[in-house]
N, C-alpha and C positions, 0 to 999 in steps of 0.2 A: 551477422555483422559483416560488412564490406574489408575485404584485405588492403592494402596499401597508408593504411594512417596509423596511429597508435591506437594501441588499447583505450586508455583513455580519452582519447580523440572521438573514437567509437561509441564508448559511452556516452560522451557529450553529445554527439548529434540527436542518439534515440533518447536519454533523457530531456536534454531542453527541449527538443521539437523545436527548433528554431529555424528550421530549410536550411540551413548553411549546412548540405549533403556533398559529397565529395562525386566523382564524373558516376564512378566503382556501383557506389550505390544507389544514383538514380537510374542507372541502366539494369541495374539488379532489378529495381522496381519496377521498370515497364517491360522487362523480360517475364518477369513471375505477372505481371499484370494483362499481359496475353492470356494466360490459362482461367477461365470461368468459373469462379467459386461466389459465389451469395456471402463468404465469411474470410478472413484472409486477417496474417500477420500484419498491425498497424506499425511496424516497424521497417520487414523488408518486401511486404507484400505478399507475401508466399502462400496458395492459396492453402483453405484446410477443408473444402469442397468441392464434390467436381470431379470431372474423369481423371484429371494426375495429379489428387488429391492421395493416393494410394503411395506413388512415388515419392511426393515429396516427405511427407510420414516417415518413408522408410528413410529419406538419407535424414532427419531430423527437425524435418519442417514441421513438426507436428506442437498445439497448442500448448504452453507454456502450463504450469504447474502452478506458479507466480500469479499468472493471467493469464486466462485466457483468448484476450484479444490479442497477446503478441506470442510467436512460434518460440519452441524450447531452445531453438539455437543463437536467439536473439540475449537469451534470458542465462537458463541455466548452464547452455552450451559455452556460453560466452567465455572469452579468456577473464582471466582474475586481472582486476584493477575498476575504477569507476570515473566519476566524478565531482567535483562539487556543484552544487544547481541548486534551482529555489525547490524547496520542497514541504510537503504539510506531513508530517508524522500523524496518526490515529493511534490509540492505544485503546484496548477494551481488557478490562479483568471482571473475573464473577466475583459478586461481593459475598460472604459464607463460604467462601469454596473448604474450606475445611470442615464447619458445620455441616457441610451439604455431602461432603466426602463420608463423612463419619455415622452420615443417617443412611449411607448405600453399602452395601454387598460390595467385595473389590472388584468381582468380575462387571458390575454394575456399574462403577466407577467410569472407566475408556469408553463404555456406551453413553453415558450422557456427557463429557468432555465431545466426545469426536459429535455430536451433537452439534454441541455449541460451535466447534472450529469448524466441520461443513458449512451453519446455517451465518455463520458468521463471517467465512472466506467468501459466501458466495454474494452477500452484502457488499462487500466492498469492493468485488471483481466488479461485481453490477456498478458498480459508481467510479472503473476504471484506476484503481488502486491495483500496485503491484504489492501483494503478498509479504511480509518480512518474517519476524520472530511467531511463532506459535509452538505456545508450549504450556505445560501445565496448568493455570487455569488462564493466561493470556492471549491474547490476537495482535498482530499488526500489521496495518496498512500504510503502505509511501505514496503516497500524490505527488506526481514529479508533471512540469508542463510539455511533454511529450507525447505522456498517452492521455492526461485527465484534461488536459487543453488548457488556455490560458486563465481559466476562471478554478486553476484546481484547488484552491485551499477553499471554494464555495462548494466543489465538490467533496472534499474532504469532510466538511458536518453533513452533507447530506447523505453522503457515505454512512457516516456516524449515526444519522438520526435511521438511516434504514437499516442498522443494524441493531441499534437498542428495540425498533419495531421488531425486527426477526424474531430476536431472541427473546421478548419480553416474556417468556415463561421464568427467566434467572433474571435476579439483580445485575445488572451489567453497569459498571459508570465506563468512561472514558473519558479522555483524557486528549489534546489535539494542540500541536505545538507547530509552526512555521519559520520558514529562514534559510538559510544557505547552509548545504549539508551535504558530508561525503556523501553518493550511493552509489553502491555497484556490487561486485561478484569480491569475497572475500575471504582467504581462511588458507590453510596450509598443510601439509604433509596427508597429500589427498584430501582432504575435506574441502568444499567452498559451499557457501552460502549467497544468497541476495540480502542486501540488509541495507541501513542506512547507521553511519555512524557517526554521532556528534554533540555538541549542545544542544539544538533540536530534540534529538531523540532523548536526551536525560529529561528535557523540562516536558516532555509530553507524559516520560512516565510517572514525573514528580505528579503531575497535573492528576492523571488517571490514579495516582494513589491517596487524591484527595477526593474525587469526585464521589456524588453519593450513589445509590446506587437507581438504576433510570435517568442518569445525568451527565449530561456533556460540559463539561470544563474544558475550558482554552484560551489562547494565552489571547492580547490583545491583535496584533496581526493576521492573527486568524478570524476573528470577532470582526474587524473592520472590511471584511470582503463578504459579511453575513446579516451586517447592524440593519441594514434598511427589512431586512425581513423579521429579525427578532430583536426589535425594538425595546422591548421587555426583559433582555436577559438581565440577570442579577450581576451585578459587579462586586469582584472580591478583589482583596489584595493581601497576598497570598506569600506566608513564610514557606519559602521552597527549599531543599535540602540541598547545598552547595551553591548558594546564592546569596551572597550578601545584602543586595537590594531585596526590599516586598517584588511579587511579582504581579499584573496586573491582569487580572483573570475575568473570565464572563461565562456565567453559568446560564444553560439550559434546561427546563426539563422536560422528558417526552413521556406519555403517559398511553 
């Protein structure tokens, strides 16, 4: 991230992708755009191939954990604070994970888990999703218009659908929610994380705790930048937990 704006300021520019870049960072960008790499930070440019591919590695240029199309210093280096911007939350849980815990060995257990979140992180890298919670049997992805481009909540089911493909050895449903939502770098007394936190992210989980299992659930917003291709989803309307109103959902399924 370029020095002289706010934290938050910083975030905004590499979440929305919107060009409104400050002088700092487009000079960043054609400075690091001189050096020759096939692969590079889609944030400050910085290459992650190439002869001073080695250097920049070493002061922290090196690819994101999050994502891999943007460098660790974009990402996790970043200072703490974020944004609000339009954004599509993913959610994927295994359906059995208990029953499926309790038929394995414990040592057995972390080997088919880190399974699932390898073949599952790399699902949604591939469909330019930054990285959020992953944890016991969960995954999550942020589609923000920065790096998924301006069509990201189309790329957020297709994210979804290649990831119910990856994994379909497990029951996986998800869950896919859109809207304007904190995201950024967050947490305290040394700890920080990348997350997205809001309304958004509640109704994607409510969403992914109804979905069945091979099935993508989402909310209507998200369905309306998808409807011309799946003509066919199933529409629900949906008692969500902390929602007074039905909510009005469209279901998938991938086989």
């Amino acid at each position: 991230m370029a020095r002289g704006a706010s934290n938050d300021e910083q975030w905004e520019r590499i979440l929305r992708g919107d060009g409104a870049l400050a002088v700092a960072v487009r000079l960043n960008r054609r400075l690091f755009g001189l050096f020759p790499s096939p692969w590079r930070c889609k944030s400050c440019n910085a290459p992650f191939r190439g002869p001073a591919s080695g250097t920049f590695r070493w002061i922290g240029y090196s690819p994101s954990a999050k994502n891999p199309a943007v460098c660790a210093r974009c990402i996790e280096r970043a200072p703490t604070g974020g944004a609000v911007v339009p954004v599509s939350v993913v959610m994927a849980d295994v359906r059995g994970y208990t029953q499926m815990t309790e038929g394995l060995p414990p040592a057995r257990v972390p080997e088919a888990m880190n399974r699932f979140y390898e073949a599952s992180s790399r699902a949604l890298s591939a469909a330019e999703a930054l990285l959020g919670q992953i944890e016991g049997d969960l995954v999550m992805g942020v589609f923000v218009p920065g790096l998924a481009g301006r069509n990201f909540r189309r790329r957020s089911v297709e994210g979804a659908i290649r990831l119910l493909r990856t994994v379909d050895w497990l029951g996986v449903g998800v869950g896919i929610a859109s809207g304007d939502e904190f995201v950024g770098n967050v947490g305290g007394g040394g700890f920080k994380d990348f997350t997205a936190l809001g309304d958004v992210t509640n109704v994607a989980a409510r969403l992914t705790a109804q979905a069945a299992p091979h099935e993508i659930l989402m909310d209507a917003m998200t369905y309306a930048a998808v409807a011309a291709d799946h003509p066919v989803a199933e529409r629900r309307e949906l008692v969500l937990k902390g929602k007074a109103a039905r909510t009005e959902a469209f279901a998938i399924r991938i086989h």
